[in-house]
N, C-alpha and C positions, 0 to 999 in steps of 0.2 A: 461319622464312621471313621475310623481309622485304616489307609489305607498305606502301603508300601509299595515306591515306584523302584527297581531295579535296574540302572540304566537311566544315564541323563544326556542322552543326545538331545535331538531335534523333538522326536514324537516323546521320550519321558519326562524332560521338563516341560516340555509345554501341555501334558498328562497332568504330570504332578500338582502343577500350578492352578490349573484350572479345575481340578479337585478340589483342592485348597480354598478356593475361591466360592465354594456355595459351602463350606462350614468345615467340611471333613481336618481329619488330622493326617496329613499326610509328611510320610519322611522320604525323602529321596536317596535312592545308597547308589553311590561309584566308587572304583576302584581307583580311581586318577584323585591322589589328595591335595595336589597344588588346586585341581579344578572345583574340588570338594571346598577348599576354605576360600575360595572366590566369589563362589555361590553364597559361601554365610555371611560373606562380606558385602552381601547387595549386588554382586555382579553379575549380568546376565552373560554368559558367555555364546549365545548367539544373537544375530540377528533378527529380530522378528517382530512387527508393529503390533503395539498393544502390548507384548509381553512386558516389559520391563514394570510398567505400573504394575500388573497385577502380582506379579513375582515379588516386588518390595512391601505391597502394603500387604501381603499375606507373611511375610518374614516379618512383619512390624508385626503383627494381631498373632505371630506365634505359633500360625496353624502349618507354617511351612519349612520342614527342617530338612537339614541336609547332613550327610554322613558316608563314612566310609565302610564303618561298621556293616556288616550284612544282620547280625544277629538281633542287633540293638532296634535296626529297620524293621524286623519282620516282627518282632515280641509278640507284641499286642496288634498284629493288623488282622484286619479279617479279609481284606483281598489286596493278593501280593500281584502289582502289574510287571510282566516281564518286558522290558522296552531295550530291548539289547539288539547290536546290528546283526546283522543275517546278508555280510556280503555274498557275490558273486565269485564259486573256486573256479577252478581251469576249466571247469568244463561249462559254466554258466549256473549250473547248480546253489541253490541255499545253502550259505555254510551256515548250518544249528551249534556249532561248539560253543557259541557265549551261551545260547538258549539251553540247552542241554544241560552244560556246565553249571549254570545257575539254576536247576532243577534240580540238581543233585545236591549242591550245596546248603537250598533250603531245605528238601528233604531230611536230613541227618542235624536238619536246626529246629523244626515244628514242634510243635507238644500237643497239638490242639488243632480241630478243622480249621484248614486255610482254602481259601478258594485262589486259586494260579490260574490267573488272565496273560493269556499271550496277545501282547499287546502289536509288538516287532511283526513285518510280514514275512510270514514263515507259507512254506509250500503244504497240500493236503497231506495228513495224515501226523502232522508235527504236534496235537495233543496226544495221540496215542504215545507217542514217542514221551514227551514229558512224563507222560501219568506210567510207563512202563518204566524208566528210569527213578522216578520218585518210589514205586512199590519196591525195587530193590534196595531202596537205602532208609524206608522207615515202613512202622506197622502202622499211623495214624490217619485218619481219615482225611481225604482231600478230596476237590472237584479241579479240574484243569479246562479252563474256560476262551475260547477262542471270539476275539472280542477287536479286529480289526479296524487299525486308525483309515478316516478317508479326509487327511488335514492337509490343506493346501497350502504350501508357503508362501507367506507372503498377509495367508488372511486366516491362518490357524486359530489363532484365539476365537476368531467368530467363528472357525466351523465346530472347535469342540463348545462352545457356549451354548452355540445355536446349530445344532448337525440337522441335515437333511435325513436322517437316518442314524439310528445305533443300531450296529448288528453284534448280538452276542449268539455264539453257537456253544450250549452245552446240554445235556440229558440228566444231569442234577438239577431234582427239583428245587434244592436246598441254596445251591448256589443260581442259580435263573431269578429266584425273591430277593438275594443281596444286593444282585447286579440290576435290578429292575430299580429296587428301591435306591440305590446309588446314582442310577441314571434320570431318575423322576424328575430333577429339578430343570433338567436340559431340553426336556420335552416337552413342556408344558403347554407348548404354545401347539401342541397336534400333530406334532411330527411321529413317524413310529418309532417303535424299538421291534426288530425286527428278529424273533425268537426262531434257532434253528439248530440243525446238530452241526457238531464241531468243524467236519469236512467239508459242508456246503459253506461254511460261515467261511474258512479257510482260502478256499477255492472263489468266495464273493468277492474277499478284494485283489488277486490276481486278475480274475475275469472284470472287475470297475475297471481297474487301470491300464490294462490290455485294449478293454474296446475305446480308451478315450485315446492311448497313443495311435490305435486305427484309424481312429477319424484325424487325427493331426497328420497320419501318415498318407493318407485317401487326398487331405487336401493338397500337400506337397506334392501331389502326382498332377492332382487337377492344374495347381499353378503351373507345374512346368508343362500342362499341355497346353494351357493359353496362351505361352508364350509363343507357342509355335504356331497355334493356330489364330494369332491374333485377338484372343477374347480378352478380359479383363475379370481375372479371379476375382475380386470384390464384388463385381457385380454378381457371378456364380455365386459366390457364400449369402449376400445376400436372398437371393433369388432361392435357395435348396435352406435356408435356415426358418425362412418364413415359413415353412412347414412343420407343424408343430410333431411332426414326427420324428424329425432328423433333428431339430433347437438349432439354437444357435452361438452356443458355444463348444468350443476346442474345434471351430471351423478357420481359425488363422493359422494364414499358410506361413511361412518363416524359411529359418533354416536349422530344423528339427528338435527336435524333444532334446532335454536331459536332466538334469538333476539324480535326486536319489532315488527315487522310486519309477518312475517308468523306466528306465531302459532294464534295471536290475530287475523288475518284476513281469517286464515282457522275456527278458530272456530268462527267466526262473519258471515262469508256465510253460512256455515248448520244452523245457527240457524235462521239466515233471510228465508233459505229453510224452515226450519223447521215449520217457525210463517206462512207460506204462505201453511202448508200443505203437503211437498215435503221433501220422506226422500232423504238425498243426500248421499249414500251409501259410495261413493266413499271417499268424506271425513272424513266420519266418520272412515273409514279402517286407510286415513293415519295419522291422529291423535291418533290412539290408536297403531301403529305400529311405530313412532316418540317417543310416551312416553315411549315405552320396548325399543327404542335402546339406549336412553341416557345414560339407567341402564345396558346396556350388557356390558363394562367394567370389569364393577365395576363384575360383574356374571362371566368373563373371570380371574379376579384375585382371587374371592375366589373359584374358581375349581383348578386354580394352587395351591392354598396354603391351600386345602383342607377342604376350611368352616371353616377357622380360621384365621382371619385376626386382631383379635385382639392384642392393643397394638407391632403391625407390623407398622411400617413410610416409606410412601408413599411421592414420588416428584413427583408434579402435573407441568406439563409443561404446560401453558396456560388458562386463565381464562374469557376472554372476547370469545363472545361468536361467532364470526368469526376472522378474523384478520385485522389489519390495522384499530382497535376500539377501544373504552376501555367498551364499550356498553358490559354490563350484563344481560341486560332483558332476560329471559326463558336461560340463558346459559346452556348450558349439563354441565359444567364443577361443576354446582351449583350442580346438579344431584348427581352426582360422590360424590362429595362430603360429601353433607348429606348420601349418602347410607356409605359410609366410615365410617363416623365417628356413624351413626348407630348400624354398626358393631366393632365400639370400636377403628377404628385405627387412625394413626395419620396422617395427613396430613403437608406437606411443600411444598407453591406452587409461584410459578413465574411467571410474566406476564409481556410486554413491557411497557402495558398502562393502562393494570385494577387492578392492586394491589388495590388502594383507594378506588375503589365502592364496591368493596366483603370486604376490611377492613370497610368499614362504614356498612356493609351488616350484615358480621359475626364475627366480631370483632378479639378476641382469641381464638377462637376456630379453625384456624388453625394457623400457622405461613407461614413468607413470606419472599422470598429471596431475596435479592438485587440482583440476577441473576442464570441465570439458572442453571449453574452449584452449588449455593450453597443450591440447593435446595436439592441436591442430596446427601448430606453428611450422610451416616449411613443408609440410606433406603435402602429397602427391595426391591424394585420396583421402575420404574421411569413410570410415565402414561401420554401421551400425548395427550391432550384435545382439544388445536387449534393449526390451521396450520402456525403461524408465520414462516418466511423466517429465522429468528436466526435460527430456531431450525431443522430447514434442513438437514446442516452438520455440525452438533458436532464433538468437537474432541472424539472418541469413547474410546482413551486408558484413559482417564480423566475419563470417564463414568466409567470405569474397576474399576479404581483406588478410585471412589468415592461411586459406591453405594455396598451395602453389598454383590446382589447378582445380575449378570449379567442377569437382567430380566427388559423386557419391554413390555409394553401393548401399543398399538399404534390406537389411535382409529380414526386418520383421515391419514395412510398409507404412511407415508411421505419416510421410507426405500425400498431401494432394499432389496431384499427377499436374492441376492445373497455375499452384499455386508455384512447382519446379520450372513451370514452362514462363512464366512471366519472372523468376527470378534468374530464368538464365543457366541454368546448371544441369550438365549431364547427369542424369540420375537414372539409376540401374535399379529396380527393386524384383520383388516374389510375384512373379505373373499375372503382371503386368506390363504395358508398355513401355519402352525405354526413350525417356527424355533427352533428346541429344542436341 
């Protein structure tokens, strides 16, 4: 099938590609042409395991083109995917103007049925919108299909390979057989496709991503009540995850969510609540309880070091804002930071894969180490921000030797409690005990 991705962020190449990859012809159209002839050049311009092989050997076999052209993209497709951003305006709101925009644009370009998959998360009621926009600007028949990504970074090629679910929401019969048959190769193995109208399918992945940052935000309450009441969060997540009603993932406590989709799509459903009348309580808790943990760190180092953290150097372990990324959107780690340097101190931080985006971010204002242990030379503290796999088991007597004072803030819990007590080191982590 011939398919047109609109939009090559995060979710349309990794769309496009993985189209590509069970046969289809797919062309990717952006606006941005230095990024356009980089892409035909073989280069993957994000980070993300697995993509690069499949992105090249689909550019070798021909089935994967890239362009800036809109026109040239949509000729011959029969389903045109819209993967354009849908930031967050003043008020917390879905900005639709790329989405929009490029619904008008193909509109006044079609000759022939195209089915229009909003692929980008957009808030309920955003097919009407498209498909009322597309009637003013042509007479030709079309479906506008709501077709929601649920790709994790980090392991996205496996979730669209292999998804736990496809949900398309549309009420063309015509277009629901294109998308069924376009999806058949990914399901094979039993999983559903999960057939529904436009607004629920809309409204399904606001509400996935909503209740997963609940639970991340539920357990960040729980940690800090352990601390006070002496319990050991670990063992609580264990203990309530064994229940196969609650799982037992997104029960790690930290220092809170971010990237590009949950905080943008928690604060995009209260405020669609909101426009509709409906306070949503619930989110509004865990958004204001995501924005205090980011900074509880940073509130963990200056009680140790007694409200004086000034001109004190800090080794930041991690800066992308889960792992297996180099994705900085909403990072905590950004958090940390600012509050640091606030407080006058200095930072020197390490990362596998986001050193570039916080140097094109923040420039000089902190320094950055060719690796992890050299971040740690002469610091006061070492603070550990994402859970990369490097940073797991360190050599600890290196640690001794490197930073000034055997002290660690751990803010996504990566140590044994017993393994800190026999190496000797003040360690602070997420509610749990404090090794001192």
């Amino acid at each position: 099938m011939k398919i047109a991705v609109v939009g090559t962020g995060y979710v349309g190449l990794v769309t496009g590609t993985c189209l590509a990859e069970t046969g289809n012809q797919v062309t990717c159209v952006d606006i941005n042409e230095k990024k356009v002839e980089m892409m035909k050049n073989g280069k993957v311009p994000i980070y993300e395991p697995g993509l690069e092989l499949l992105f090249n050997r689909n550019i070798s076999q021909d089935r994967l083109h890239f362009t800036t052209n809109l026109e040239k993209a949509i000729a011959d497709a029969k389903i045109i995917f819209l993967a354009l951003p849908t930031p967050p305006d003043g008020d917390g709101a879905a900005d639709l103007s790329y989405v929009l925009g490029a619904a008008k644009d193909i509109a006044e370009l079609i000759k022939e049925y195209k089915v229009i998959v909003t692929k980008s998360t957009v808030p309920v009621g955003t097919a009407d919108k498209v498909t009322a926009i597309m009637k003013q600007h042509t007479d030709i028949d079309f479906a506008v299909v709501s077709n929601p990504e649920f790709l994790r970074e980090g392991v996205a090629v496996d979730d669209f390979m292999k998804p736990d679910r496809v949900v398309i929401g549309t009420m063309d019969e015509r277009a629901r057989k294109l998308m069924g048959e376009l999806y058949g190769p990914y399901v094979r193995q039993g999983n559903p496709i999960v057939y529904m109208d436009e607004r629920s399918s809309e409204l399904t992945k606001y509400a996935a991503n909503s209740f997963l940052a609940t639970k991340i935000s539920f357990m960040n309450e729980i940690a800090n009540l352990c601390e006070r009441v002496g319990a050991d969060v670990d063992m609580v997540r264990r203990g309530i995850g064994a229940d196969e009603r609650i799982g037992k993932r997104f029960l790690f406590s930290g220092i809170g969510y971010g990237g590009s989709c949950f905080p943008k799509d928690v604060q995009a459903l209260a405020k669609s609540a909101q426009e509709n009348k409906y306070d949503f309580k619930i989110l509004n808790s865990v958004m204001h309880v995501n924005e205090i943990q980011k900074k509880l760190l940073v509130e963990k180092v200056k009680k140790y070091f007694k409200g004086d953290i000034k001109g004190k150097k800090f080794a930041l372990w991690g800066l992308a804002f889960k792992p297996e990324t180099d994705d900085i959107r909403e990072a905590p780690s950004l958090y940390v930071i600012d509050e640091l340097l606030k407080e006058g101190a200095i930072v020197s931080a390490f990362d596998p894969e986001a050193i570039n985006n916080v140097k094109a971010l923040l420039g000089d204002q902190i320094s950055y180490a060719e690796n992890q242990y050299e971040a740690l030379k002469d610091a006061d503290a070492l603070l550990i921000v994402t859970e990369w796999s490097v940073f797991r088991t360190p050599d600890f007597d290196l640690l001794e030797n490197l930073l000034k004072n055997k002290v660690i803030f751990d803010g996504r819990n990566l140590y044994d409690l017993q393994k800190m007590i026999d190496c000797g080191f003040y360690y602070n982590s997420i509610g749990r005990k404090v090794i001192e």
